[in-house]
DRENGULUM-954100 format. One record per residue (C-alpha): residue in one letter; x, y, z. Coordinates in steps of 0.5 Angstrom, whole numbers, plus 2048, in hexadecimal, padded with zeros to 3 digits. Layout:
BEGIN
{aa->A	px->X	py->Y	pz->Z} $
...
This chain:
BEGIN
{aa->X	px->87B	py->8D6	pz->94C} $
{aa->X	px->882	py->8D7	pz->94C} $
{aa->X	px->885	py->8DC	pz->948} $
{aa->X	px->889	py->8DB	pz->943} $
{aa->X	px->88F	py->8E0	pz->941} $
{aa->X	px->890	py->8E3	pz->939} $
{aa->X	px->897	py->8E3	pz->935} $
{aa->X	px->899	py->8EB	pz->935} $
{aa->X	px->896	py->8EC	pz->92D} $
{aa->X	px->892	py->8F2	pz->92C} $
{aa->X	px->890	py->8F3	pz->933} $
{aa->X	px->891	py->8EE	pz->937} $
{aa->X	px->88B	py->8EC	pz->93C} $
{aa->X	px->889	py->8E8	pz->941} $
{aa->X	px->882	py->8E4	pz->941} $
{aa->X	px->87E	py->8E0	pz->946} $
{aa->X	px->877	py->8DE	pz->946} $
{aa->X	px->874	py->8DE	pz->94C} $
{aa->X	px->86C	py->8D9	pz->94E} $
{aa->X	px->868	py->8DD	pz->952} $
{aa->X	px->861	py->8D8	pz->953} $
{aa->X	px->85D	py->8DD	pz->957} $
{aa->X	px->85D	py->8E3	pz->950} $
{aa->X	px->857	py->8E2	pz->94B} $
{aa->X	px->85E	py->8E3	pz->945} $
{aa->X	px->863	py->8DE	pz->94A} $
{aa->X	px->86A	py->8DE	pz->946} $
{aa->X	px->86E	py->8E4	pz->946} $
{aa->X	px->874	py->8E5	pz->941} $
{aa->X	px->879	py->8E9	pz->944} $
{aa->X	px->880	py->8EC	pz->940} $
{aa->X	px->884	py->8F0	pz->944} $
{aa->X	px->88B	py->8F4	pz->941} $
{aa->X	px->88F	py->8FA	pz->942} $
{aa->X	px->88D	py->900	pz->93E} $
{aa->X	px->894	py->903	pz->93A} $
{aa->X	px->893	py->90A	pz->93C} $
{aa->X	px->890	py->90B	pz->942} $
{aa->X	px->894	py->904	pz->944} $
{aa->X	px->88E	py->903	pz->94A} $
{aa->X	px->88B	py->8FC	pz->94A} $
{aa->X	px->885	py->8FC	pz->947} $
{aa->X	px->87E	py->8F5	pz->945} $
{aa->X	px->878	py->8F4	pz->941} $
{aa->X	px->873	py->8EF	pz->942} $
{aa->X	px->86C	py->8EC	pz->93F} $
{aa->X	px->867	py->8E9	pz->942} $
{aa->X	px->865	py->8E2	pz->93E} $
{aa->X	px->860	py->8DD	pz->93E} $
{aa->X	px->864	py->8D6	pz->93D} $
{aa->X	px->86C	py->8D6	pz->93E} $
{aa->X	px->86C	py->8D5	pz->936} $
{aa->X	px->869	py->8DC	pz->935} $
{aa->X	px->86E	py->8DE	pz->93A} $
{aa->X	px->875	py->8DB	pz->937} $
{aa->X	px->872	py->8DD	pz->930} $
{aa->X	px->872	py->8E4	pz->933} $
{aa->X	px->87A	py->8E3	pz->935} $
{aa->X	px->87D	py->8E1	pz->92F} $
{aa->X	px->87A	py->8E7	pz->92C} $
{aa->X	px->87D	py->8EC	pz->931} $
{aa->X	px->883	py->8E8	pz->930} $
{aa->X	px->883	py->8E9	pz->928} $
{aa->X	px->882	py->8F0	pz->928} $
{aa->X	px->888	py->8F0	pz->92E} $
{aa->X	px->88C	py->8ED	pz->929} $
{aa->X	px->88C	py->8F1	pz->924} $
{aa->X	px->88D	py->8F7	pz->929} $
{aa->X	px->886	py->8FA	pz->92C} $
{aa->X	px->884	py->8FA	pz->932} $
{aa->X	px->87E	py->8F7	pz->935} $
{aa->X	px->87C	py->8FD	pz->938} $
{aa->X	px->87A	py->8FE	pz->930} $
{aa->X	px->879	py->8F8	pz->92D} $
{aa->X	px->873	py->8F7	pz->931} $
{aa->X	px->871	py->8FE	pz->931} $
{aa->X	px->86A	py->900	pz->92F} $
{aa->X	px->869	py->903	pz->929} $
{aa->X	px->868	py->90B	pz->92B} $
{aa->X	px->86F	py->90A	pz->92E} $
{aa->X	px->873	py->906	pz->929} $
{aa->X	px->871	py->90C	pz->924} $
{aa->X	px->873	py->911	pz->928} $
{aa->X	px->879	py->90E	pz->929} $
{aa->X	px->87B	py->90C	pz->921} $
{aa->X	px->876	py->911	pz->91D} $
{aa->X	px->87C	py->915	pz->91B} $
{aa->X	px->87F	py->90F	pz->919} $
{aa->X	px->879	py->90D	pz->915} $
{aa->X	px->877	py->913	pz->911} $
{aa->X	px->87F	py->914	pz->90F} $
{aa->X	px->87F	py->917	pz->909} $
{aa->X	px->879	py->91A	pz->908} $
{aa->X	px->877	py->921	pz->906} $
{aa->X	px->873	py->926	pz->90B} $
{aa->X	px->86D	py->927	pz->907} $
{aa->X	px->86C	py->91F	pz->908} $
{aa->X	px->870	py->91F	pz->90F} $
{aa->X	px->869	py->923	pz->912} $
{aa->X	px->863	py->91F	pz->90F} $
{aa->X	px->867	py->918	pz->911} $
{aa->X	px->868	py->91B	pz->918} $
{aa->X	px->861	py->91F	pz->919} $
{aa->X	px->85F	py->917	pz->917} $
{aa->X	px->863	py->913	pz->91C} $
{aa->X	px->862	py->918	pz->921} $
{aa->X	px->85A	py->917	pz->91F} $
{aa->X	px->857	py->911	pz->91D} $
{aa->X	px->85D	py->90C	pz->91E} $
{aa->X	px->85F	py->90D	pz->925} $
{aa->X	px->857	py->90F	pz->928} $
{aa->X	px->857	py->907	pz->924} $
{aa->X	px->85C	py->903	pz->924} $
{aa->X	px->861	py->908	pz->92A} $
{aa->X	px->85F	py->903	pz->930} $
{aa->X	px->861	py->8FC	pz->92D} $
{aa->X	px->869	py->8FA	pz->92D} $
{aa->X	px->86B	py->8F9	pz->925} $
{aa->X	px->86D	py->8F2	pz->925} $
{aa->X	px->865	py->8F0	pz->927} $
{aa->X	px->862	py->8F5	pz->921} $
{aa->X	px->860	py->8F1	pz->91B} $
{aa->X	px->85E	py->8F2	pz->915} $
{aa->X	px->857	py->8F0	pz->918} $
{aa->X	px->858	py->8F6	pz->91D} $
{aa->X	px->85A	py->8FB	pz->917} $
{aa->X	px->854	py->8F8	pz->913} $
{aa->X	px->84F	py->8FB	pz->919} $
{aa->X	px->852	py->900	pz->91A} $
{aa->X	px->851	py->903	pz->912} $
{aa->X	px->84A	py->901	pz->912} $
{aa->X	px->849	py->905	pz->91A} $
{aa->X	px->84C	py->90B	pz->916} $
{aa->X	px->847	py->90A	pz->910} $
{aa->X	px->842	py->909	pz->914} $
{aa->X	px->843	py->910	pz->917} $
{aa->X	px->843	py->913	pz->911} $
{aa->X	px->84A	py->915	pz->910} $
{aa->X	px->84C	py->918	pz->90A} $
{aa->X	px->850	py->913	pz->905} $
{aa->X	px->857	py->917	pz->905} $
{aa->X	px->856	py->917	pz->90E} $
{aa->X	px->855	py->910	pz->90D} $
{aa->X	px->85B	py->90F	pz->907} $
{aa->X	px->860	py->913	pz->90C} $
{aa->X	px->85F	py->90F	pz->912} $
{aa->X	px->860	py->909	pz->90F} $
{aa->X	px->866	py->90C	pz->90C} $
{aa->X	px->869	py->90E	pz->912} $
{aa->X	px->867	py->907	pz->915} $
{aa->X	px->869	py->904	pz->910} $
{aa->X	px->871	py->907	pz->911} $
{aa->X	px->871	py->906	pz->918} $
{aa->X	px->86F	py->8FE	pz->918} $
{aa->X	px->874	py->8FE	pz->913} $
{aa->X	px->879	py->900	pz->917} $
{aa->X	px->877	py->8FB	pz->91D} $
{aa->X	px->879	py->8F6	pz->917} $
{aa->X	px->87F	py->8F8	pz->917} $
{aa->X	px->880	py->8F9	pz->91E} $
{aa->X	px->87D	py->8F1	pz->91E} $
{aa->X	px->877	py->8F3	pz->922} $
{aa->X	px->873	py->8F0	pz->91D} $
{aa->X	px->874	py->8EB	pz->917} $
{aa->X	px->870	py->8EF	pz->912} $
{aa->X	px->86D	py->8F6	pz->911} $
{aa->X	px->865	py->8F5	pz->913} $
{aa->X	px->863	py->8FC	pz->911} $
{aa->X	px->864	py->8FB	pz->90A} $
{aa->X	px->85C	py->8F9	pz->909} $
{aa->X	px->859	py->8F9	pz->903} $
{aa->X	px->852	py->8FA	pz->900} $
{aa->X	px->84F	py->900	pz->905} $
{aa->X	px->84E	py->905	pz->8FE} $
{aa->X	px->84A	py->8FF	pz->8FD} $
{aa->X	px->846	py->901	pz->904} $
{aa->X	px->848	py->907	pz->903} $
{aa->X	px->843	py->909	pz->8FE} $
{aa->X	px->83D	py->904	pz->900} $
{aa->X	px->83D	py->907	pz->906} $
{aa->X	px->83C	py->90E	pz->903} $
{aa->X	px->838	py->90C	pz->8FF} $
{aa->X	px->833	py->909	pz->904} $
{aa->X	px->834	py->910	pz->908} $
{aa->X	px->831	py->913	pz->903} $
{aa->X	px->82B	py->911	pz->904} $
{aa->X	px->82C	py->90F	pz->90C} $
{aa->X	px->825	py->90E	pz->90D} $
{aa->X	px->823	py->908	pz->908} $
{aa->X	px->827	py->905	pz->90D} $
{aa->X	px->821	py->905	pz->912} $
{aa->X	px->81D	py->901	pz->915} $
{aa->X	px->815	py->904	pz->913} $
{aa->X	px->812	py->902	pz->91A} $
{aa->X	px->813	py->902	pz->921} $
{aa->X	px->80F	py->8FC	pz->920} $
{aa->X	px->815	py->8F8	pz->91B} $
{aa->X	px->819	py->8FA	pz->921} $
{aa->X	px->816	py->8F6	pz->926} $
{aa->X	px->815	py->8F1	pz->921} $
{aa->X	px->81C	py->8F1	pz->920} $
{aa->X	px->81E	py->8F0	pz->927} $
{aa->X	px->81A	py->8EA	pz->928} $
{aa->X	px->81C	py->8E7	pz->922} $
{aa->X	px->824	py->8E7	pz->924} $
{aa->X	px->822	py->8E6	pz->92C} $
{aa->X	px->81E	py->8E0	pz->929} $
{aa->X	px->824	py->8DD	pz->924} $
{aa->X	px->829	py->8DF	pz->92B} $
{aa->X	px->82C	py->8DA	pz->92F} $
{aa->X	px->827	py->8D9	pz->935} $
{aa->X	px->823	py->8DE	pz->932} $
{aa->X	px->826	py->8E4	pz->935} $
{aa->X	px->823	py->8E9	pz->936} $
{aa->X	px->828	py->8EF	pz->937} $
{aa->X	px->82B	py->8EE	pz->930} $
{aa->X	px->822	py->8F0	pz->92E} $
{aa->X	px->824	py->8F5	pz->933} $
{aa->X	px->82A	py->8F8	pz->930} $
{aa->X	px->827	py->8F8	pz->929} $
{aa->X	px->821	py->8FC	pz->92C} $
{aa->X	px->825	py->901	pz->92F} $
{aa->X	px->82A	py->902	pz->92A} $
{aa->X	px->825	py->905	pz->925} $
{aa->X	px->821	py->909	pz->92A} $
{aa->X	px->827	py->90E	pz->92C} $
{aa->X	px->829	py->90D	pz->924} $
{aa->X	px->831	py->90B	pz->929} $
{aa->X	px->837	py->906	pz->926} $
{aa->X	px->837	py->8FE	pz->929} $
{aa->X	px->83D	py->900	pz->92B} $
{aa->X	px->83A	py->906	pz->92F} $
{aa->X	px->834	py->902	pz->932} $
{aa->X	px->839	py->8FD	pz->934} $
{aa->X	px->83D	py->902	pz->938} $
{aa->X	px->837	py->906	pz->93C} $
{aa->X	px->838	py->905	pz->943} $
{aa->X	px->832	py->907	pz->949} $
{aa->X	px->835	py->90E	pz->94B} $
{aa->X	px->835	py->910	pz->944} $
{aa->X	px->82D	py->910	pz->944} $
{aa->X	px->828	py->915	pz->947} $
{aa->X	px->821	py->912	pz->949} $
{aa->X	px->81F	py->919	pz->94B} $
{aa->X	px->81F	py->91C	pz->944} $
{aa->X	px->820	py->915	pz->941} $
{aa->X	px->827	py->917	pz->93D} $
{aa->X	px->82D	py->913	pz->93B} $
{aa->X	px->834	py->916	pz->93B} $
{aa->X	px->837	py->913	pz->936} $
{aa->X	px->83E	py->913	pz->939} $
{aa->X	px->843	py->90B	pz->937} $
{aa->X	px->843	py->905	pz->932} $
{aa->X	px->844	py->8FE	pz->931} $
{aa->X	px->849	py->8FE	pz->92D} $
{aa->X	px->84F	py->8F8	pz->92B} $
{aa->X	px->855	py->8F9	pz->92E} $
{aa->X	px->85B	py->8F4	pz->931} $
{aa->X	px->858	py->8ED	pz->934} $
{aa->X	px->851	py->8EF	pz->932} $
{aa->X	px->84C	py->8F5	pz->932} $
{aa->X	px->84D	py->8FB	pz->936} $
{aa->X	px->84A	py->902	pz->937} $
{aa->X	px->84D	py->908	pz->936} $
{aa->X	px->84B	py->910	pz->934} $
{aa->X	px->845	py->911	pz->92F} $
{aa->X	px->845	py->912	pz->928} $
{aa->X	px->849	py->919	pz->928} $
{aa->X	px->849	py->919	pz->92F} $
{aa->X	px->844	py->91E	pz->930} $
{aa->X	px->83E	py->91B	pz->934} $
{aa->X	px->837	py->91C	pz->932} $
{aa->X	px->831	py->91B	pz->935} $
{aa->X	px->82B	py->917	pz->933} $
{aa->X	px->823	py->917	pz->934} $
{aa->X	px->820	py->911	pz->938} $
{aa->X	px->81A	py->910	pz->934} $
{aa->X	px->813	py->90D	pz->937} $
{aa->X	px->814	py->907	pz->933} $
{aa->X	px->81A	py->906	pz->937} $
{aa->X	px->819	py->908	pz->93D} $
{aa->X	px->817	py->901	pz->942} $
{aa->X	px->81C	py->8FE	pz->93D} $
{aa->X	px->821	py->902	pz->940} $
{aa->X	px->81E	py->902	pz->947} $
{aa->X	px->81E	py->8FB	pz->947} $
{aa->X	px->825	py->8FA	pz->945} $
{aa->X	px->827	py->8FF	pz->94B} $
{aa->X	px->823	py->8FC	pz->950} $
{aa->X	px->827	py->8F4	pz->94D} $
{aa->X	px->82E	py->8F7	pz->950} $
{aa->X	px->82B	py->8FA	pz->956} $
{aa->X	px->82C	py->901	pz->953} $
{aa->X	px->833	py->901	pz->955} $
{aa->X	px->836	py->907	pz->951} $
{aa->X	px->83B	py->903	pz->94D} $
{aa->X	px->838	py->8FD	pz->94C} $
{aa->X	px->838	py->8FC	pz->944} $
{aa->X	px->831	py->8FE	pz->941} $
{aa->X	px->831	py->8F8	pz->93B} $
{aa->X	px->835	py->8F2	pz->93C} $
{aa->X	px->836	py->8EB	pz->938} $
{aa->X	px->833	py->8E5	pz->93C} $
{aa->X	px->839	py->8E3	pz->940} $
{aa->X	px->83A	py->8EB	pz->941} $
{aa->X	px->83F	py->8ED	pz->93D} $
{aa->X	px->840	py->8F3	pz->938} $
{aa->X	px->83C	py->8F4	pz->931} $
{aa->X	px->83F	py->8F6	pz->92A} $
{aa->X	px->83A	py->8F5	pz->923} $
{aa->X	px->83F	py->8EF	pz->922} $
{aa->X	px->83C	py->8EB	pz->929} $
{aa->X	px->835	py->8ED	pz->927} $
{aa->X	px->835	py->8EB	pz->920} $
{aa->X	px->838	py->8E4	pz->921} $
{aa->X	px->834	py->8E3	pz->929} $
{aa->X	px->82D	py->8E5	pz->924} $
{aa->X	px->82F	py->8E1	pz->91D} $
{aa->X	px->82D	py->8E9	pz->91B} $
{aa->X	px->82E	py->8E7	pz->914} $
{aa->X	px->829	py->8E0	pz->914} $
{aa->X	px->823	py->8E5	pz->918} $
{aa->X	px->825	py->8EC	pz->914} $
{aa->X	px->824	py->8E8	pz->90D} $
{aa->X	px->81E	py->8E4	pz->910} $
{aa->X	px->81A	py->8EA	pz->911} $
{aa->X	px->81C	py->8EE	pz->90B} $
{aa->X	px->822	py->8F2	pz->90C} $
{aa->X	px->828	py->8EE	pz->90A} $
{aa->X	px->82C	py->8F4	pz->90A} $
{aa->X	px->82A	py->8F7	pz->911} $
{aa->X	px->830	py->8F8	pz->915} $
{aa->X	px->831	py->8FA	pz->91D} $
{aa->X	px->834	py->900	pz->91B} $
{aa->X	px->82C	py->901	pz->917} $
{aa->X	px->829	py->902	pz->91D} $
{aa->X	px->82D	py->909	pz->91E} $
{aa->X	px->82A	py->90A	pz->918} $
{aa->X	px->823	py->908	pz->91A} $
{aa->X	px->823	py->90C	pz->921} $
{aa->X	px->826	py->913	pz->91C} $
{aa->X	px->821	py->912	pz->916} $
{aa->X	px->81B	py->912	pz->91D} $
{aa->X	px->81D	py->918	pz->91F} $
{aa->X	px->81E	py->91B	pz->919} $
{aa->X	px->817	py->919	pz->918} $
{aa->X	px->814	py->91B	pz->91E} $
{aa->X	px->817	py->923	pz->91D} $
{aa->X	px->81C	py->923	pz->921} $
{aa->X	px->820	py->929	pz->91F} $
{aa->X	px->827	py->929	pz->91C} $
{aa->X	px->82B	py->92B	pz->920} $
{aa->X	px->829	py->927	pz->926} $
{aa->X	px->829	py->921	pz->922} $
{aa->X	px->830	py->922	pz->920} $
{aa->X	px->832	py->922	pz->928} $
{aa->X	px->82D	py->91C	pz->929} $
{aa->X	px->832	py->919	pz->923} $
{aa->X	px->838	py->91B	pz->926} $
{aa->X	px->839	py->91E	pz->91D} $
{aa->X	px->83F	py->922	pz->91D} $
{aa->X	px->83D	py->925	pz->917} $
{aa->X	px->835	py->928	pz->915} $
{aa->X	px->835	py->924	pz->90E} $
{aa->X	px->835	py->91C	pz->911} $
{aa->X	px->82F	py->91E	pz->914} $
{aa->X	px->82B	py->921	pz->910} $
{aa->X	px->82B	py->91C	pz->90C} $
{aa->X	px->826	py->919	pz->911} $
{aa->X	px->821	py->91F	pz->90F} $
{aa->X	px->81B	py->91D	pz->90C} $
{aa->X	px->81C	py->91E	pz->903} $
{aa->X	px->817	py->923	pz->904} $
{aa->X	px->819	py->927	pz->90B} $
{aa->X	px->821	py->926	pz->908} $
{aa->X	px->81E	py->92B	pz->903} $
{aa->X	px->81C	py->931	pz->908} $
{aa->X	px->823	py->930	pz->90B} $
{aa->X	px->827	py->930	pz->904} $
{aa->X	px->823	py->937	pz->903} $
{aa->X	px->824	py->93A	pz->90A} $
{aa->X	px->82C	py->938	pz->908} $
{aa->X	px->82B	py->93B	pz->902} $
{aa->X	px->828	py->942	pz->904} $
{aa->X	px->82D	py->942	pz->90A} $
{aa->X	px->834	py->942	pz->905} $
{aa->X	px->830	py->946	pz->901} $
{aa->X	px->830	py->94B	pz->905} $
{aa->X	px->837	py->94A	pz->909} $
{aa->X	px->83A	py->94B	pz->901} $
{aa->X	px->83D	py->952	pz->900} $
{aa->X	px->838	py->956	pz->8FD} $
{aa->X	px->838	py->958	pz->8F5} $
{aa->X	px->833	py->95F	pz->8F6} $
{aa->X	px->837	py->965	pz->8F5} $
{aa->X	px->835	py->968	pz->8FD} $
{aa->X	px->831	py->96F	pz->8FA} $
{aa->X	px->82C	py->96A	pz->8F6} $
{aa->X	px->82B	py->967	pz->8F0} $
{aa->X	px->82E	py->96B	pz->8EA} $
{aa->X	px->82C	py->96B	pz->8E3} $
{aa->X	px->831	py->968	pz->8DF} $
{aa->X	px->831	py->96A	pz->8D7} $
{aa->X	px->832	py->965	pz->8D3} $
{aa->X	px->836	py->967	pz->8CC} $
{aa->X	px->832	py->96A	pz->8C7} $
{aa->X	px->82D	py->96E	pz->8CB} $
{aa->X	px->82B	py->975	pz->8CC} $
């Protein structure tokens, strides 16, 4: 399509979008312009699916042009944006919340949120986003800070005319917030009681799924046999598999990003490795020998082979419909973690290994897997051990008689 040439408002660019039938996104939008300082001709593009998705994407570079940014910026994703802007953002404030903001952004948002361009951040995004810090047991000032910080930098992007309005002003997480901690009190009444209730569940969702699928019972099973996130299960490749010791390492996700799912670093980017149990085992076998064993074929997959998330599982399953037909109504994917970490405490694993199976940065969230009764032993070894790493009050000749006033 022919090009067609901007007033010189702003920064002036010049726009085409080109068709090209042979590529899975065919229309590509294009801008082009001379930066001011470097004076060097210099492009942006975006693939899309319909030339209406392209031409939307022009009129936005060229409202930002307008008003004086640069494509390079306004279609930049989040993490660069940032960097670009944060001082900017954060004008005003004082060192002691300067810190916490940073420490926040550098974190939680940008691990997040850092790889989407800002204008395709929603409030939905943000929303997720939250709930995924929640759900890794961050602290309500951590997840406070890095809201705040978020909050700043989208609502400099509204003043640049990247976006219409700030999607990170969210409401209702305290709300979550507390549920949440609530339920991790006590993590294991989360857990189904039997390996039974487990298959039954699987066969349940396999059988309300359309054409009865049998990977989405596969996946449920899997998921609480290694005590692993949906999202972890979605991303474990053949190579990351042992079949000689019969061990998983734990090294990517499924997770949102622009256009749809992606895979990225683990939660904390600290790969772990997971025990492969005999109850699993011909399932897994059997998934590696459906690929070919070909070392990056994807494990688990939807029916037409795409990524996993727990939205893709809940709305392919009906899991709400199956999990309060078999009296579970408040059973979630994120349970089945729950389910594998309560077995395995249960079945004696030790606290230190179950904390590395768990991928726990802290010794307390797993301990509340532990059994009331073994949780007593542990608090009382934790006793005796801060007892005696207490400075001593003995006087270092032995006890002494001490007179008390009034005796002879």
């Amino acid at each position: 399509m022919a090009g067609k040439q901007l007033p010189p408002v702003g920064v002036p660019l010049s726009c085409d979008v080109e068709y090209r039938p042979d590529r899975r996104k065919p229309y590509r939008a294009r801008v082009r312009w001379i930066d001011p300082v470097s004076k060097r001709r210099r492009s942006r593009s975006e693939a899309a699916d319909t030339s209406e998705q392209a031409e939307k994407w022009l009129e936005e570079m060229e409202a930002a042009a307008g008003a004086g940014l640069a494509p390079d910026l306004a279609a930049a994703p989040l993490s660069e944006y940032g960097r670009r802007v944060m001082d900017l953002a954060l004008r005003g404030l004082e060192r002691k919340t300067l810190d916490p903001y940073l420490a926040g952004w550098r974190k939680r948002v940008v691990p997040t949120l850092g790889h989407l361009p800002v204008r395709t951040i929603t409030h939905g995004v943000v929303d997720r986003a939250v709930h995924g810090w929640i759900a890794d047991e961050c602290s309500r000032s951590t997840i406070k800070n890095s809201l705040a910080v978020l909050v700043r930098v989208m609502e400099q992007a509204v003043r640049d005319g990247i976006i219409d309005r700030n999607p990170a002003r969210v409401t209702g997480w305290q709300h979550e917030f507390q549920r949440a901690e609530d339920e991790l009190d006590n993590p294991r009444s989360l857990a189904l009681p039997t390996w039974q209730a487990l298959t039954s569940l699987a066969a349940a969702l396999v059988e309300r799924s359309t054409d009865r699928y049998r990977g989405w019972g596969d996946v449920v099973i899997f998921a609480a046999a290694t005590a692993a996130r949906i999202g972890e299960v979605s991303g474990v490749r053949v190579e990351d598999l042992d079949l000689g010791s019969w061990l998983w390492t734990v090294r990517r996700q499924t997770t949102s990003g622009p256009g749809g799912l992606i895979d990225k670093g683990t939660k904390g980017k600290r790969a772990r490795i997971v025990p492969l149990i005999g109850e699993v085992r011909e399932l897994v076998a059997g998934r590696v020998a459906a690929v070919g064993g070909d070392p990056k074929a994807r494990l688990f997959t939807g029916p037409r082979g795409g990524r996993i998330s727990t939205a893709v599982l809940r709305d392919a399953t009906h899991w709400d419909e199956v999990v309060t037909a078999l009296g579970y109504e408040h059973f979630r994917r994120h349970d089945l973690r729950h389910t594998g970490l309560t077995w395995m405490a249960d079945a004696g694993v030790p606290l230190h290994v179950l904390r590395k199976i768990a991928g726990h940065g802290s010794l307390t969230t797993t301990q509340r897997y532990l059994h009331p009764d073994l949780r007593a032993f542990t608090e009382a070894g934790t006793a005796l051990s801060t007892h005696l790493r207490a400075p001593q009050q003995w006087s270092p000749n032995g006890p002494q008689l001490r007179l008390i006033k009034g005796d002879r």
